[in-house]
Kinemage of the C-alpha trace (Angstrom):
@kinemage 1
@onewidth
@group {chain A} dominant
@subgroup {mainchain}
@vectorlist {calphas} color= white
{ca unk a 1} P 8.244 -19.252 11.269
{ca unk a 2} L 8.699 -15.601 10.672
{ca unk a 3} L 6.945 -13.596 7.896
{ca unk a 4} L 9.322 -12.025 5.627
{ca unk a 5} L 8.767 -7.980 5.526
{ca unk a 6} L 7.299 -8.104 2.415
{ca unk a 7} L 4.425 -10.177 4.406
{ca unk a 8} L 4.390 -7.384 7.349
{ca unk a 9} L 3.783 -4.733 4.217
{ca unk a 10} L 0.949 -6.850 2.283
{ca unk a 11} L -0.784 -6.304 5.708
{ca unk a 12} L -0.306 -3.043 6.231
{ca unk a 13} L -1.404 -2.109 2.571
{ca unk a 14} L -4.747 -4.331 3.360
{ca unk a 15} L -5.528 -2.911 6.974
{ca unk a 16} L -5.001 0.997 4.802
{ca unk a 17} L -7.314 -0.444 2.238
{ca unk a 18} L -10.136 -1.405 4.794
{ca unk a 19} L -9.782 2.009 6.351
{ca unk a 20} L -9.751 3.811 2.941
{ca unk a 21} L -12.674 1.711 2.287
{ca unk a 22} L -14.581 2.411 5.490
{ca unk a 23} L -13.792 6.202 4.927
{ca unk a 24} L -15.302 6.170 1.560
{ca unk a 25} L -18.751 4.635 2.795
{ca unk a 26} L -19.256 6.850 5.593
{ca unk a 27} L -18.174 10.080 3.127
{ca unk a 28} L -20.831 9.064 1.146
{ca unk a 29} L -23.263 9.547 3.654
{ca unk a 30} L -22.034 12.643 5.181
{ca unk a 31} L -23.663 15.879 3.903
{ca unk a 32} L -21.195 17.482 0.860
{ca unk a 33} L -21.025 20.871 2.544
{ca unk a 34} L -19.949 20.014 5.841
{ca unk a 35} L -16.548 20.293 7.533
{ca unk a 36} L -16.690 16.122 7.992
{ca unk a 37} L -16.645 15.338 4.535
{ca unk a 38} L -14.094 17.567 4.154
{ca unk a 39} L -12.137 15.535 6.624
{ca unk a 40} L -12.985 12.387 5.152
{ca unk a 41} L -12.139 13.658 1.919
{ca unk a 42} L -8.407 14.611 3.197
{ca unk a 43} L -8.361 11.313 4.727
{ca unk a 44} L -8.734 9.531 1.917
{ca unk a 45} L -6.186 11.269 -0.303
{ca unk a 46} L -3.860 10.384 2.766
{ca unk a 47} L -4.547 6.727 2.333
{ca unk a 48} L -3.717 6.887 -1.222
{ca unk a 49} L -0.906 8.374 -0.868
{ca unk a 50} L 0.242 5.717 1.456
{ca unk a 51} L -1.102 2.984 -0.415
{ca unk a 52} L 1.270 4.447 -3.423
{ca unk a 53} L 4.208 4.404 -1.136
{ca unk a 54} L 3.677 1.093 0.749
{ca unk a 55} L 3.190 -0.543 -3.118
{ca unk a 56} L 6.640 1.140 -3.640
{ca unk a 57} L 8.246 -0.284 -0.756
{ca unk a 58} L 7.099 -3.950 -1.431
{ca unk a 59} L 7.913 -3.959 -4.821
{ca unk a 60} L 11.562 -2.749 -4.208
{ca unk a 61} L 11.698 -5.114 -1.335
{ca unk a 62} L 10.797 -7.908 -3.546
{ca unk a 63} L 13.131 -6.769 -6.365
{ca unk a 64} L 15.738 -6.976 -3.467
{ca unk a 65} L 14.720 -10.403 -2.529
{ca unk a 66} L 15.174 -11.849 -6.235
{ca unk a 67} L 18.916 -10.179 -6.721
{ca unk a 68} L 19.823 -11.538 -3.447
{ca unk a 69} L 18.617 -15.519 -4.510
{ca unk a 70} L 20.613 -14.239 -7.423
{ca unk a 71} L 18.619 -15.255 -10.216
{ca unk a 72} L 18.780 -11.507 -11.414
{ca unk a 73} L 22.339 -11.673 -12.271
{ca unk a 74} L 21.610 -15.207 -13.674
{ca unk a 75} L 19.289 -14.011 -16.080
{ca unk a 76} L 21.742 -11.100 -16.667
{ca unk a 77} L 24.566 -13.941 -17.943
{ca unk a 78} L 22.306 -16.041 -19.886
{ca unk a 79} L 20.951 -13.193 -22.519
């Protein structure tokens, strides 16, 4: 069986978490001054700014994926 897309992002979002994650821990034991924490620090900010626009993605894919079983528009004609 094939995973849906939204499956392929929840995946991606957790493998950006771990590194996120494993960046955090090893700024923390990096001296503040030096140029690698100033890497790690960039790095981070990159992986929340891709978290924020993988979250994006999944939730429009799964507002997709209810208008297209169309209980959307059903909800739409019943209220």
């Amino acid at each position: 069986m094939r995973k849906s897309s939204s499956g392929h992002t929840a995946q991606v979002i957790e493998r950006v978490l771990e590194l996120s994650a494993d960046a955090q821990i090893t700024r923390r034991r990096t001296p503040k001054d030096s140029p690698a924490f100033h890497s790690l620090k960039g790095a981070i900010a990159a992986y929340g700014k891709t978290l924020a626009l993988l979250v994006a993605l999944q939730q429009r894919e799964e507002f997709y994926a209810v208008l297209a079983q169309g209980e959307f528009l059903s909800a739409l004609w019943l209220s």
